[in-house]
BANU-812862 format. One record per residue: x, y, z of N, C-alpha, C, O in turn; residue in three letters. Coordinates in steps of 0.02 Angstrom, whole numbers, m for minus. Atoms other than C-alpha are relative to their C-alpha. Example, Ala and Ser with C-alpha at 12.3 -4.5 7.8 and 13.67 -1.06 7.14 Angstrom:
<rs>
n_xx;n_yy;n_zz;ca_xx;ca_yy;ca_zz;c_xx;c_yy;c_zz;o_xx;o_yy;o_zz;code
45;m59;0;615;m225;390;45;60;0;97;59;33;Ala
m42;m59;m3;684;m53;357;m39;55;37;m14;110;45;Ser
</rs>
This chain:
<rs>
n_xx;n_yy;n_zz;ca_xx;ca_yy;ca_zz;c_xx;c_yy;c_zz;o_xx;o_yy;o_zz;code
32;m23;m61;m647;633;m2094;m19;73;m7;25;115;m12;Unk
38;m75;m4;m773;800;m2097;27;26;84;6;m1;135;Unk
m9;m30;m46;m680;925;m1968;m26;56;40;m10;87;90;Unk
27;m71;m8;m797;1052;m1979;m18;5;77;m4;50;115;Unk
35;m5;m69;m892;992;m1817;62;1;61;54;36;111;Unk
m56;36;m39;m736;931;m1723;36;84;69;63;136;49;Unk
m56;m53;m28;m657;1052;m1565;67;m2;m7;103;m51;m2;Unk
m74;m23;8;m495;1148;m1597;19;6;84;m16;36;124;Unk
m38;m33;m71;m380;1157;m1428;10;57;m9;33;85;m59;Unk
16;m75;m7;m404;1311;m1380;109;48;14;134;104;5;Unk
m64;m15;2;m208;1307;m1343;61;m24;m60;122;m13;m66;Unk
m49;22;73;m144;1229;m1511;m27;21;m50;m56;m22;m83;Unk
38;m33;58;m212;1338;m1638;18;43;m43;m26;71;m77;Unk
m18;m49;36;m101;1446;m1729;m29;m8;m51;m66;m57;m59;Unk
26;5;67;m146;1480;m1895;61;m8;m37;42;2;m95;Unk
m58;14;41;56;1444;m1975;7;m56;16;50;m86;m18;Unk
m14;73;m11;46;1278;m1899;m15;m48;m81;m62;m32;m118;Unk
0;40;47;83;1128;m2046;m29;m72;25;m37;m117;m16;Unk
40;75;m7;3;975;m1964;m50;16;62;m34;44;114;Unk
36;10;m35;m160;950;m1891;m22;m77;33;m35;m129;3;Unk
11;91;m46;m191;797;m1748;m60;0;m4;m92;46;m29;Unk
59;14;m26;m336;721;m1698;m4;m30;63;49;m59;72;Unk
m37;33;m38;m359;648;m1528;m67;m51;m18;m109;m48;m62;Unk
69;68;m2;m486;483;m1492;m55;26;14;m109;5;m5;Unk
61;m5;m17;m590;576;m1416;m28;77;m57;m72;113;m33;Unk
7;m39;50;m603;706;m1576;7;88;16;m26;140;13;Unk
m30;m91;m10;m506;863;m1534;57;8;m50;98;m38;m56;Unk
m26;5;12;m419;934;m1642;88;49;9;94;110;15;Unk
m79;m61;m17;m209;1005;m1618;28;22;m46;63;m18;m75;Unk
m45;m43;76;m138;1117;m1757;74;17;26;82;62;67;Unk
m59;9;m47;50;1089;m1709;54;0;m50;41;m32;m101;Unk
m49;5;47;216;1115;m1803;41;m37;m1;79;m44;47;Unk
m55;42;m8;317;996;m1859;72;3;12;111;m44;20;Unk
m94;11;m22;495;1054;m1827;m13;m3;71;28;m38;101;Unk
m23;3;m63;453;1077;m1652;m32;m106;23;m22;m138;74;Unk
23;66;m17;375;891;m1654;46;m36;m26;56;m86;9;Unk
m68;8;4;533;850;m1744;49;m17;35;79;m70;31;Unk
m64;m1;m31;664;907;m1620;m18;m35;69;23;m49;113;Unk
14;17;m72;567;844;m1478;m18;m73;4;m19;m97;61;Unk
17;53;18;516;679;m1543;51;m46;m44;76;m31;m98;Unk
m25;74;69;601;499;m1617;m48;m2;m38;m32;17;m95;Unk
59;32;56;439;450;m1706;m55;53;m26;m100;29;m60;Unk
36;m65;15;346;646;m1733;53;6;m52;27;29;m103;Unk
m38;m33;35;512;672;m1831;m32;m12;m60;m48;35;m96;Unk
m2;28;52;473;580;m1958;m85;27;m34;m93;30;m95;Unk
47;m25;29;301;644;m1986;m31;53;m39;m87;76;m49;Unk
4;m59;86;336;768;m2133;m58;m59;m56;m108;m42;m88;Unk
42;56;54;256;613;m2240;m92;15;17;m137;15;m24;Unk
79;m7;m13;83;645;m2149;m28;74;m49;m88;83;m60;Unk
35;m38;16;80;808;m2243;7;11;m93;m14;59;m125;Unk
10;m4;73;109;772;m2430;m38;m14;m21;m76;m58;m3;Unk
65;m22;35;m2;831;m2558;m45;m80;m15;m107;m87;m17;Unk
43;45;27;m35;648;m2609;m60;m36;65;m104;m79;56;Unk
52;27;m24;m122;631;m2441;m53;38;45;m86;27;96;Unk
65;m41;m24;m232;754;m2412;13;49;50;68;62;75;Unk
m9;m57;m41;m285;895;m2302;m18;m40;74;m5;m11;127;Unk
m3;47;m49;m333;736;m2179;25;14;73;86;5;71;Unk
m32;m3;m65;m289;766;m1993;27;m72;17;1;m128;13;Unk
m34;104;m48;m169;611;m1907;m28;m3;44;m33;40;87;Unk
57;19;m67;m280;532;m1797;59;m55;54;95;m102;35;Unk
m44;47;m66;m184;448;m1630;m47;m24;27;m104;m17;6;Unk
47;45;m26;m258;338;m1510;12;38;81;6;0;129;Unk
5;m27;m75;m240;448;m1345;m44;61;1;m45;107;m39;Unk
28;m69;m28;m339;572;m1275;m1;65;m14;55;86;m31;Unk
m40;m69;10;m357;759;m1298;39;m2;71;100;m7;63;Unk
m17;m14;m67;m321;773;m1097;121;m31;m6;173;m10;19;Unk
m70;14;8;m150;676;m1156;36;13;m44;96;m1;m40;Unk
m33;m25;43;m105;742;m1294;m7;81;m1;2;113;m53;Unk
m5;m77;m19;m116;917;m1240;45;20;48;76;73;50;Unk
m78;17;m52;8;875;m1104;66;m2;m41;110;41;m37;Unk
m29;15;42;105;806;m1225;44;46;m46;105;49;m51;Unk
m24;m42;43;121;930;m1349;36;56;33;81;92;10;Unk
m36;m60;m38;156;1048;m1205;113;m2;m1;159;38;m7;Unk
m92;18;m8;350;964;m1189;26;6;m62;86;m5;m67;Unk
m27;m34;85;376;1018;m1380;m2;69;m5;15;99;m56;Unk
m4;m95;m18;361;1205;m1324;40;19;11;78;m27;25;Unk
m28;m31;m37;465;1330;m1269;m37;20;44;m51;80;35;Unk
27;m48;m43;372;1370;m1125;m9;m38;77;13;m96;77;Unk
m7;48;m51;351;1300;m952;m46;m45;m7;m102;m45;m33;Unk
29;77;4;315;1128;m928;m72;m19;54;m91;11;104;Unk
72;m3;m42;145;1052;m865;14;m21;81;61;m60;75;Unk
m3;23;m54;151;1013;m672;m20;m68;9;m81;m70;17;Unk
43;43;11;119;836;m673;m10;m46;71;m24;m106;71;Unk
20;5;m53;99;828;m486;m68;m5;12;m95;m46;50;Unk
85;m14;m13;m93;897;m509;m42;m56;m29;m100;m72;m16;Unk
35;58;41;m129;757;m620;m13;m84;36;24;m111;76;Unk
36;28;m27;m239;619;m584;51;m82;m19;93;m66;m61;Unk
m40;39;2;m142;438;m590;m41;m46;m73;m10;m91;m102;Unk
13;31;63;m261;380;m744;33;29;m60;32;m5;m112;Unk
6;m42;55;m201;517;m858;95;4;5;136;2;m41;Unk
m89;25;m12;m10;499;m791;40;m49;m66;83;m40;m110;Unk
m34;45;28;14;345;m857;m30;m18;m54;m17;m71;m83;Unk
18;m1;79;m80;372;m1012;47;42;m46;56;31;m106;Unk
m45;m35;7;54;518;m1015;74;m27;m13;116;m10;m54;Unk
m68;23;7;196;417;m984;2;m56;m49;54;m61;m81;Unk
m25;23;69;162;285;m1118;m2;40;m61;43;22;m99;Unk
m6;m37;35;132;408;m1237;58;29;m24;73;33;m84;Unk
m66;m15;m2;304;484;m1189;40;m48;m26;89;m33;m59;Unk
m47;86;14;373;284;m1216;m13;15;m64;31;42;m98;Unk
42;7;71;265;279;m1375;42;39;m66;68;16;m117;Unk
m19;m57;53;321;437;m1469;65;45;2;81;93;m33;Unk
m100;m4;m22;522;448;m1385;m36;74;15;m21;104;m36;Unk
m12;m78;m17;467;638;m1321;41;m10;54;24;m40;105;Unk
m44;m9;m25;612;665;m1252;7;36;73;37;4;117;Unk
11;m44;m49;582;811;m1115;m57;m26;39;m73;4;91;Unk
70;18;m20;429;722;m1074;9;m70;41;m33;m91;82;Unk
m21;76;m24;527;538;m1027;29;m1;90;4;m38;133;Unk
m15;m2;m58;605;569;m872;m52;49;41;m67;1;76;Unk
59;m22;m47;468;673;m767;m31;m48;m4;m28;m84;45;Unk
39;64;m14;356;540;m811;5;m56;19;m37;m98;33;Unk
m20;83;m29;471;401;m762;9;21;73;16;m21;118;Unk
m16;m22;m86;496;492;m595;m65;m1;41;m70;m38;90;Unk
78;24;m6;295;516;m572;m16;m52;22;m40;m63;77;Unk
34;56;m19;263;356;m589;44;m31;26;24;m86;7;Unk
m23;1;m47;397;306;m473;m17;16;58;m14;m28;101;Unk
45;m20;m43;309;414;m354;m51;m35;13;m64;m59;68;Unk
56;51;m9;157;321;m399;5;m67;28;m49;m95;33;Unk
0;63;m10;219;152;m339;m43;m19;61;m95;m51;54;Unk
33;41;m33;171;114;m172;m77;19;m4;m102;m8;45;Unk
63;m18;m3;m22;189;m211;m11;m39;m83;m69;m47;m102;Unk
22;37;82;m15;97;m407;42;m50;m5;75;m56;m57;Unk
m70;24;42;106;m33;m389;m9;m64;m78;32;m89;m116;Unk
6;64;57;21;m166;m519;24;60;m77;70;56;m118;Unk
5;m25;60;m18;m30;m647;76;28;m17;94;25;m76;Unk
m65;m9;6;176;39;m614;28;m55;m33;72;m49;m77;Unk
m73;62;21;248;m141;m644;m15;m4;m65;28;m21;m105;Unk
m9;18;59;163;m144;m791;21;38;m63;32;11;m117;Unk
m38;m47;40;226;10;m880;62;m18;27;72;m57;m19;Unk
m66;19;m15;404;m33;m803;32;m41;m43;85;m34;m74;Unk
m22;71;22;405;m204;m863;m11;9;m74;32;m17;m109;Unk
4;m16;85;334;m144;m1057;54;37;m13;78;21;m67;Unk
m55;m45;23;480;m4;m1057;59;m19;22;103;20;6;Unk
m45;12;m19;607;m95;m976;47;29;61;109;27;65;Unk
m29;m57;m50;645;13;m830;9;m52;72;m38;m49;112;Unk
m48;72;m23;734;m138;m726;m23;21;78;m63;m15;109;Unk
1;6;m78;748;m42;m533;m96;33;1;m137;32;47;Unk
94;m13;m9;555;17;m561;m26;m59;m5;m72;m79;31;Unk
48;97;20;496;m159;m614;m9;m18;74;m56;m32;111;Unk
11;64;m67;581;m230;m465;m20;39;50;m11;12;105;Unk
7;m28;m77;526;m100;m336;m73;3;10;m106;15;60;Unk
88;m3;14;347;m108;m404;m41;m50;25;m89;m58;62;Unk
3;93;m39;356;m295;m390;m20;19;81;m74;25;111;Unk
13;1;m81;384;m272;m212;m57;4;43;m85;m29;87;Unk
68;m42;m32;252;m151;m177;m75;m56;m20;m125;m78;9;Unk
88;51;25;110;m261;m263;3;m64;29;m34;m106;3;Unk
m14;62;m56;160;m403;m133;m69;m7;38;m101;m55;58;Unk
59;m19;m49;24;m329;m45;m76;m15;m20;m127;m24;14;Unk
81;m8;68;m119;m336;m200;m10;m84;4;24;m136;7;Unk
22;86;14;m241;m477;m213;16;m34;m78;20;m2;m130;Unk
m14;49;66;m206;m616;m350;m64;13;m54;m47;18;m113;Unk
39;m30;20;m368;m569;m412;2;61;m40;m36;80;m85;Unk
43;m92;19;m355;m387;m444;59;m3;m34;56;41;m77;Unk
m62;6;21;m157;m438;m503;m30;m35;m71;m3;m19;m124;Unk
32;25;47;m265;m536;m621;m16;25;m47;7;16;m103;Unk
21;m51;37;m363;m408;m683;45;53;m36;32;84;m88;Unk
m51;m79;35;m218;m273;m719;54;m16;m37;74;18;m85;Unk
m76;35;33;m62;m378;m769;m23;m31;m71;m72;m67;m78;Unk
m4;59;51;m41;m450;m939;26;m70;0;78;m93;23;Unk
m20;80;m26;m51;m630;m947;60;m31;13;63;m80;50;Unk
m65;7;m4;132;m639;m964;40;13;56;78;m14;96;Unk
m16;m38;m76;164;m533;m845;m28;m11;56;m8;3;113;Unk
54;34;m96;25;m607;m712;53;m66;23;67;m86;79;Unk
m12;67;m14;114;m767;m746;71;m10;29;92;m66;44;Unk
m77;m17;m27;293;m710;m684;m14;31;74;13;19;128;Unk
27;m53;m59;216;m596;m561;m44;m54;61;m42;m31;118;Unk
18;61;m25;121;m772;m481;73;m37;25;79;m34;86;Unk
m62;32;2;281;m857;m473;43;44;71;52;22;128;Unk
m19;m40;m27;361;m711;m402;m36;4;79;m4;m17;128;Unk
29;9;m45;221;m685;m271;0;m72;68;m1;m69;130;Unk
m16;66;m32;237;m872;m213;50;8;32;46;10;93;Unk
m73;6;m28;403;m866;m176;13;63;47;67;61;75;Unk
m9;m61;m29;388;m688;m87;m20;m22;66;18;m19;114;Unk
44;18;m75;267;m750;58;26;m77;22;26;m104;78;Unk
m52;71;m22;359;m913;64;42;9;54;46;m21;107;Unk
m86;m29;m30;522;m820;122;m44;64;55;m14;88;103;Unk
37;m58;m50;410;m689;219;m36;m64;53;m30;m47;112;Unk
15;47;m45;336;m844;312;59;m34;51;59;m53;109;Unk
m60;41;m18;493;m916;338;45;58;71;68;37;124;Unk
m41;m41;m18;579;m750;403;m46;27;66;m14;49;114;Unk
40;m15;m62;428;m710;533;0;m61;37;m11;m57;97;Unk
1;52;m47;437;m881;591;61;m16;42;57;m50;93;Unk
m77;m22;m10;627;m850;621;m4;40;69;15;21;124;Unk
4;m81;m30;592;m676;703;m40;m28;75;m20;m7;129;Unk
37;2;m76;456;m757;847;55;m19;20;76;20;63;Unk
m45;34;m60;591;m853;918;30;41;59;48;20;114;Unk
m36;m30;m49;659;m700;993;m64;37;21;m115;46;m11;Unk
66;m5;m20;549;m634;1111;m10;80;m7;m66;104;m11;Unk
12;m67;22;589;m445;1082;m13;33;m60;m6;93;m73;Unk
18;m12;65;534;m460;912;m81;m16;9;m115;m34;m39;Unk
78;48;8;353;m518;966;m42;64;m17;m81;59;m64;Unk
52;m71;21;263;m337;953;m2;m6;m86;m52;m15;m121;Unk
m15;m11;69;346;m325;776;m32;m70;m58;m55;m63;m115;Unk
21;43;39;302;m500;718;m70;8;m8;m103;m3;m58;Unk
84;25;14;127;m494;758;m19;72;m21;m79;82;m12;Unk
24;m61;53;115;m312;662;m1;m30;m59;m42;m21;m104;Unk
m7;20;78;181;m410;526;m39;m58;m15;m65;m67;m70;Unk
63;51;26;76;m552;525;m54;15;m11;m83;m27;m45;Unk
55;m33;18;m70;m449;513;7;47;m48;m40;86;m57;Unk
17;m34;55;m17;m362;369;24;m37;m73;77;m68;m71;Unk
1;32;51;m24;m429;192;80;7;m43;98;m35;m84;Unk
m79;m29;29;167;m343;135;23;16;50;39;75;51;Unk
m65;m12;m58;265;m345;294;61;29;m33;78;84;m11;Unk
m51;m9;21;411;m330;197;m1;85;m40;47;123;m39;Unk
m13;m71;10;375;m163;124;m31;20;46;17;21;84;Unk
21;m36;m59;271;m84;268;18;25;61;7;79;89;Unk
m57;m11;m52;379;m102;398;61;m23;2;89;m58;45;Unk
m58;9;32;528;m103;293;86;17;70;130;m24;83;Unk
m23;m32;m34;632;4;418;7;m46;74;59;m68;99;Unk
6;36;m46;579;m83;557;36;m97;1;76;m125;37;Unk
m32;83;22;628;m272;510;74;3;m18;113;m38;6;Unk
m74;m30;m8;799;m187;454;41;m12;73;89;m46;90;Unk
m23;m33;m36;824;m126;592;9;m78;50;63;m99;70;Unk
12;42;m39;770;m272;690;74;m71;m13;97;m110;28;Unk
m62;28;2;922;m364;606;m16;m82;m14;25;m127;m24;Unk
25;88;22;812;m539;571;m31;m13;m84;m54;m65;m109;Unk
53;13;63;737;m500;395;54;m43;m49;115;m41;m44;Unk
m29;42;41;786;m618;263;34;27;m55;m8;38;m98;Unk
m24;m16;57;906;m559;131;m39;m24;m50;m57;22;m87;Unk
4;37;71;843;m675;m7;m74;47;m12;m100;51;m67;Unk
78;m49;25;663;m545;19;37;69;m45;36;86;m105;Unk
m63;m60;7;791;m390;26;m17;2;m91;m51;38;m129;Unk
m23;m31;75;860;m441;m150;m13;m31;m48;22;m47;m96;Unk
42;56;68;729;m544;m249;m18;55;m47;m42;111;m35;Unk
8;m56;49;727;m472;m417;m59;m27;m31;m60;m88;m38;Unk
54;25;78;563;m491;m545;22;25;m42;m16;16;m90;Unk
m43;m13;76;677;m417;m681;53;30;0;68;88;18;Unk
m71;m18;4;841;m431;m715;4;33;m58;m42;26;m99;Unk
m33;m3;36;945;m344;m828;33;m39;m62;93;m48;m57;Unk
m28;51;17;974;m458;m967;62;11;m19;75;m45;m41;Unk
m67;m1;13;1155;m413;m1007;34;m18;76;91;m42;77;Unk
4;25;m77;1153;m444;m799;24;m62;m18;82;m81;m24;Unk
18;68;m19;1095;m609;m809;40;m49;m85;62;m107;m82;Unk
m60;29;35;1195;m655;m979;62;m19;27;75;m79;24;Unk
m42;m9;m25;1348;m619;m896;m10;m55;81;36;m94;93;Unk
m10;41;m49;1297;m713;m722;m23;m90;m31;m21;m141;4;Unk
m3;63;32;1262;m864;m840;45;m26;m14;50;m87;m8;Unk
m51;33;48;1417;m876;m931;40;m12;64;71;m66;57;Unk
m50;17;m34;1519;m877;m778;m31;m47;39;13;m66;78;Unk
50;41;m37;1385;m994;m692;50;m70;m37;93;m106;m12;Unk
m33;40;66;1442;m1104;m855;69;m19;32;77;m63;74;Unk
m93;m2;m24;1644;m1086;m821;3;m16;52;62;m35;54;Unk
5;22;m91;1618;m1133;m622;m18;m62;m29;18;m112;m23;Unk
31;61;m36;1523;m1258;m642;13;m57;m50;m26;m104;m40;Unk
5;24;39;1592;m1351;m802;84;m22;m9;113;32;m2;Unk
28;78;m11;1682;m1487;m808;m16;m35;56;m43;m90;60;Unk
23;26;m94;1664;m1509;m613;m57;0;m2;m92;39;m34;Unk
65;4;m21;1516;m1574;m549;20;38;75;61;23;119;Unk
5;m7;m59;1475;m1464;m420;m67;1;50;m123;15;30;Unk
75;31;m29;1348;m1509;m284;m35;67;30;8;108;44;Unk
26;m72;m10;1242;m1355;m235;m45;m13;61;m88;m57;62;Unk
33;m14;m72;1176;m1315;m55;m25;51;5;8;102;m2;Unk
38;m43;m9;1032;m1220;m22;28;32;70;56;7;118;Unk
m53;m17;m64;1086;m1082;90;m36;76;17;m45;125;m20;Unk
60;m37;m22;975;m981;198;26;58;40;55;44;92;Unk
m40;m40;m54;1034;m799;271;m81;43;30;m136;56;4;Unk
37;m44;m39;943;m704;398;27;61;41;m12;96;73;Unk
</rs>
C-alpha cells in the first residue's frame, strides 16, 4: 500500500512511534507499541507486525479513523475521551472495538454507555450484549425492544439472535395480555390499563406504575433472554436430582 497520499492523525504522529495503523477509511496512526501493549490483550502481541521480514507496510484494521482515534486515546496517559458527546453509531463501533482488541480502560465506559443507550437502542444494545456476553444488559435490552417492530427486529438482529428474540417476544405480550386482562377486573386500575393497552411495552413504560399497582405479572418481572450458562447448568442438574426417579407431575402456576 502507497502511503504517500494517505492522512496522518493530526493527534498520532510522533516521529519515535514503531507502528503505523491504517484505518478503513485510510488514515493513518503512528502509535507505540508498549503503550498498545499494556493497554491491550490482542495490540500486545503486535511486535510481529513490525519485523523486518514484513515490511515498512502499515496494519490495516477494519474500523474507522473516528474509532480508532477514540480508541487509541485509552492507551494514553492523558484524559480520556468524553463519550457522552458521541453519536450512538460511533459508540458502539467504539465498544466493539473495545470487545475486539481487550482495551482494557476502554471496556467498562463503553459497557456503561451503551447501557445508557438501551431504552433509545435497545435492538442494537441486545446485540452487542448478546455477542459479548454481558448477561444483565442482554436481558434488560431484551425488555426494552418489547416495544420494536418484528420487522425492524428483523432488520438489526442476527438471524440467531432474531430467532430467540421472536420466541422471546411471543411469550412477552402473551403474559402482558394476560396480566392487563387480570388488572381490568379491578376497577381502580382502569385509567392505568387503558394507558397500557395503548402502548406497545407497557411493561417497561409504566414500569413504576404497574409495580406499584401490585397486579403486574412476575413471570414479565423475571423473564430472562439470557441466562448465565453456569446459571442454568447448575438449575439443570438439580432439576435432574428432583425430578429423577420420581415421576413428578408439573402444574403450571400463574403469580400476579
Amino acid at each position: 500500500m502507497s502511503t504517500s497520499s494517505l492522512q496522518v492523525s493530526q493527534r498520532f504522529c510522533a516521529s519515535d512511534t514503531d507502528l503505523t495503523v491504517c484505518s478503513s477509511d485510510g488514515v493513518l496512526f503512528k502509535v507505540h507499541l508498549k503503550n498498545l501493549g499494556t493497554h491491550s490483550g490482542v495490540f500486545a502481541g503486535a511486535g510481529d507486525a513490525t519485523r523486518p521480514e514484513n515490511g515498512d507496510e502499515p496494519v490495516e484494521l477494519s474500523e474507522t479513523a473516528d474509532v480508532l482515534g477514540l480508541l487509541f486515546q485509552f492507551m494514553y496517559p492523558q484524559p480520556q475521551p468524553d463519550l457522552r458527546s458521541l453519536n450512538f453509531t460511533v459508540l458502539a463501533a467504539l465498544a466493539e472495538a473495545a470487545e475486539k482488541y481487550m482495551v482494557y480502560p476502554a471496556l467498562a465506559p463503553c459497557r456503561l454507555r451503551m447501557n445508557d443507550s438501551v431504552c433509545a437502542h435497545p435492538l442494537e444494545v441486545l446485540v452487542y450484549a448478546v455477542r459479548h456476553d454481558h448477561i444483565s444488559l442482554a436481558n434488560e435490552s431484551a425488555h426494552q425492544s418489547m416495544g420494536c417492530a418484528v420487522a425492524q427486529a428483523l432488520d438489526t438482529l442476527p438471524p440467531d439472535t432474531f430467532r430467540e428474540w421472536l420466541l422471546f417476544y411471543e411469550r412477552w405480550h402473551r403474559e402482558t395480555a394476560k396480566s392487563l386482562a387480570y388488572m381490568a377486573t379491578f376497577s381502580q386500575h382502569a385509567s392505568l390499563v387503558q394507558k397500557c393497552t395503548a402502548d406497545p411495552n407497557p411493561a417497561c413504560t409504566f414500569r413504576k406504575e404497574l409495580d406499584a399497582a401490585g397486579g403486574w405479572s412476575r413471570t414479565i418481572r423475571e423473564m430472562k433472554f439470557m441466562t448465565d450458562p453456569k446459571v442454568a447448568r447448575i438449575q439443570r442438574s438439580l432439576l435432574r436430582s428432583q425430578c429423577a426417579p420420581i415421576a413428578v407431575q408439573c402444574i403450571p402456576v400463574f403469580s400476579f
